[in-house]
C-alpha positions, 0 to 999 in steps of 0.5 A: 115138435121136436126135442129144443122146441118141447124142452123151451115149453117145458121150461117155460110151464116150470118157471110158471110153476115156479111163479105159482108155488113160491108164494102158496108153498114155499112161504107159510107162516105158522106159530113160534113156540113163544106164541108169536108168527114167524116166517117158514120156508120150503124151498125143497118142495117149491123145487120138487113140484116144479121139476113135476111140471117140467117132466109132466109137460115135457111128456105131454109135448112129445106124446100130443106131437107122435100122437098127430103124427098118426096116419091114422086115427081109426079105433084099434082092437083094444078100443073096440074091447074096452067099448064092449066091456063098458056095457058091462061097468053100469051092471058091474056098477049097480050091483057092487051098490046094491050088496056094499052093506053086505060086503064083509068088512064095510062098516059105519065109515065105509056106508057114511061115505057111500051115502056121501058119493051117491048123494053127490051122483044125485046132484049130478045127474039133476044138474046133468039134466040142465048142463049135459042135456040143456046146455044151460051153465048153472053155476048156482045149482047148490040154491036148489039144494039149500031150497029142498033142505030148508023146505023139509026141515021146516015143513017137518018143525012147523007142521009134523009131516013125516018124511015121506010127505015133506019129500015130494013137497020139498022137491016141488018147492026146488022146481019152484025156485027153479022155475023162477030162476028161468025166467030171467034168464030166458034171453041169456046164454054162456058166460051172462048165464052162468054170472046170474045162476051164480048170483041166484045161488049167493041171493039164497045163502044169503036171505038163510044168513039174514032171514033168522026169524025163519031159517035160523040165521047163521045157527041153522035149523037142528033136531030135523026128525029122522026117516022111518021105515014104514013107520017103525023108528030107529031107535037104541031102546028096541021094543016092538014099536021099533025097527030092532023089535019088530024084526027080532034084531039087536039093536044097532045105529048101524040099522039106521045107516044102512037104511039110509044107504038104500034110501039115497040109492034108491033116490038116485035110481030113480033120478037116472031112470026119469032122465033116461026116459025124458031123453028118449021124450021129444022133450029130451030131444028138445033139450039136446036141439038146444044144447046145440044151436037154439036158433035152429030150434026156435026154426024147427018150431020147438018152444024155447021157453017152455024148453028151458023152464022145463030144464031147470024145474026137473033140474031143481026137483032133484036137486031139492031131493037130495037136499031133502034127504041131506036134512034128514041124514044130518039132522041139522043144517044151516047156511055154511053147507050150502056155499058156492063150493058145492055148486063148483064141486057138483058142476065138476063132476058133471064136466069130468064125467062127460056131458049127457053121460049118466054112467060118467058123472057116477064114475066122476063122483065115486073119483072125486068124492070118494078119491078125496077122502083117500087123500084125507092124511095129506092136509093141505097137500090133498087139494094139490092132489085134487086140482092136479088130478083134474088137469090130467083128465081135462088134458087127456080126456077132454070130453070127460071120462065118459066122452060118448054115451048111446044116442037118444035117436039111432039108424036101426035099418036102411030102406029104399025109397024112390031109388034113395037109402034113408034110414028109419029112427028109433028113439 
């Protein structure tokens, strides 16, 4: 494209911009000193951000245009290297989590909000399994969330199971929902899917709101009991029936955040190794026909049904997990937590990150849960920062940051057979 041509485009984004901006950031009511609204302006920034647009996409038309004048688009020398050293960053990765309590200088914050990001790694890799596997959008996914949590909170009230019981239970019932959420949407697919997983997502915030008799309505559930380790409570007092007293320790409420640390690592650990190894199953295998073409599936025999549920059951199962634990961690919970938002967020994650990819969606949690919080000071102009920072990724990174990832079937040698090559599969 050349230079009159990129400018008109450029133009053309900007008065867009302007569009856009004029109304959400150039007009803001706020609070006159006598107590009555007046009308604020802020043209100066409307113009700032709009001259963004317009360099921003002026930039983005020159360089998509010299880029498909390329001859070529074989990999460089420089790609080659990165794709080496990025068999190292999930080593790199898993390391830096398992000492992070022990890097000096992370205090209480910096473990709440490392409790935070792989939380959101687990719900990733949990809707990786339907979205990035199955290729089944789910758009309710928080549903399963809402469902392990509830499930825990009033398992331990009404029952006194511990943790350690009402966690598997809590996972069980979230396949539960899942299955049933299956069902229905059997024969749909694409955007009639979504619409429904999104409706299933509102049925269940909704039957917590009203089913106040059980769920605790609008006030929410409070005093879940806290996990222990091996029976030892976390407790300020010390003494020897405690976690302090038992190991000859100070007592500290930084014990139980540490914990808790290693217990949601653990957790996530243990999610990306059961999808691990289900991808390499001929279930995985099933699930990666289907995200490609179904009618070729059900030719080749592979039963779709129990291919879907199965996708949305251990899909579910992870997501009641972590809602589980995200109980156990607050203490409290109630319906505002478990909002179509969440679902949003977690599904972005997995889309930036790069379908299928497991090391993506941790990098795409850890830069927009973590990220997020570096832009906490910004107020109202840290959402800006966040939807800004996802275009530039979508425009250039389309598949996610992570677009490729290992193949669950590779050619490992070549043999001839009746005078033909053919290679033989390794899972």
């Amino acid at each position: 494209m050349n230079l009159p041509a990129a400018l008109k485009d450029a133009a053309l984004g900007a008065l867009v911009a302007l569009g856009l901006f004029a109304p959400l950031v150039g007009l803001r009511t706020d609070v006159a000193p006598g107590g009555g609204l007046f009308l604020r302006t802020r043209w100066a920034d409307v113009a700032i951000l709009c001259g963004l647009v317009f360099a921003g996409r002026l930039a983005l038309v020159l360089w998509t245009g010299r880029r498909g004048l390329r001859p070529s688009t074989a990999p460089g020398p420089w790609t080659a290297r990165l794709q080496q050293a990025g068999r190292f960053f999930a080593p790199a990765m898993l390391a830096a989590a398992l000492v992070l309590p022990a890097i000096p200088g992370i205090g209480r914050y910096e473990l709440d909000l490392g409790i935070l990001v792989l939380t959101y790694v687990m719900l990733g890799w949990g809707l990786n399994i339907v979205v990035g596997l199955a290729g089944l959008l789910d758009l309710g996914y928080v549903a399963f969330y809402a469902v392990g949590a509830y499930a825990y909170a009033l398992l331990a009230q009404h029952f006194g199971l511990s943790f350690w019981i009402g966690l598997p239970l809590a996972g069980i019932l979230a396949a539960f929902a899942g299955i049933l959420l299956g069902f229905p949407v059997l024969r749909l697919r694409g955007d009639y899917l979504a619409i429904v997983t999104l409706a299933f997502g509102e049925i269940i915030r909704v039957l917590l709101i009203n089913w106040a008799s059980l769920t605790g309505g609008p006030n929410g559930i409070g005093g879940i009991p806290r996990p222990s380790f091996f029976g030892l409570p976390f407790s300020m007092a010390g003494g020897e029936g405690t976690f302090a007293g038992f190991f000859g320790l100070e007592p500290s409420p930084v014990h139980r955040v540490i914990f808790l640390y290693y217990l949601i690592l653990g957790l996530a650990l243990l999610t990306n190794w059961v999808t691990i190894r289900l991808r390499r199953q001929p279930l995985g295998r099933a699930w990666e026909a289907l995200r490609e073409d179904e009618i070729a599936c059900r030719a080749l025999g592979i039963n779709v049904t129990t291919t879907k549920l199965s996708a949305f059951a251990l899909g579910a199962m992870f997501g009641g997990f972590a809602g589980a634990f995200f109980a156990t961690r607050q203490a409290f919970i109630s319906p505002e937590s478990f909002t179509f938002i969440e679902s949003a967020i977690i599904l972005a994650i997995v889309v930036l990150g790069g379908l299928g990819s497991q090391v993506g969606v941790a990098v795409a949690a850890l830069v927009m849960i973590g990220g997020f919080e570096l832009f906490r000071d910004l107020e109202e102009w840290r959402m800006l920062v966040f939807g800004g920072a996802m275009v530039v990724i979508m425009v250039l990174r389309p598949r996610g940051l992570v677009g490729t990832r290992t193949p669950s079937i590779a050619l490992r040698e070549r043999r001839a057979i009746g005078g033909d090559l053919v290679g033989e599969g390794r899972g």
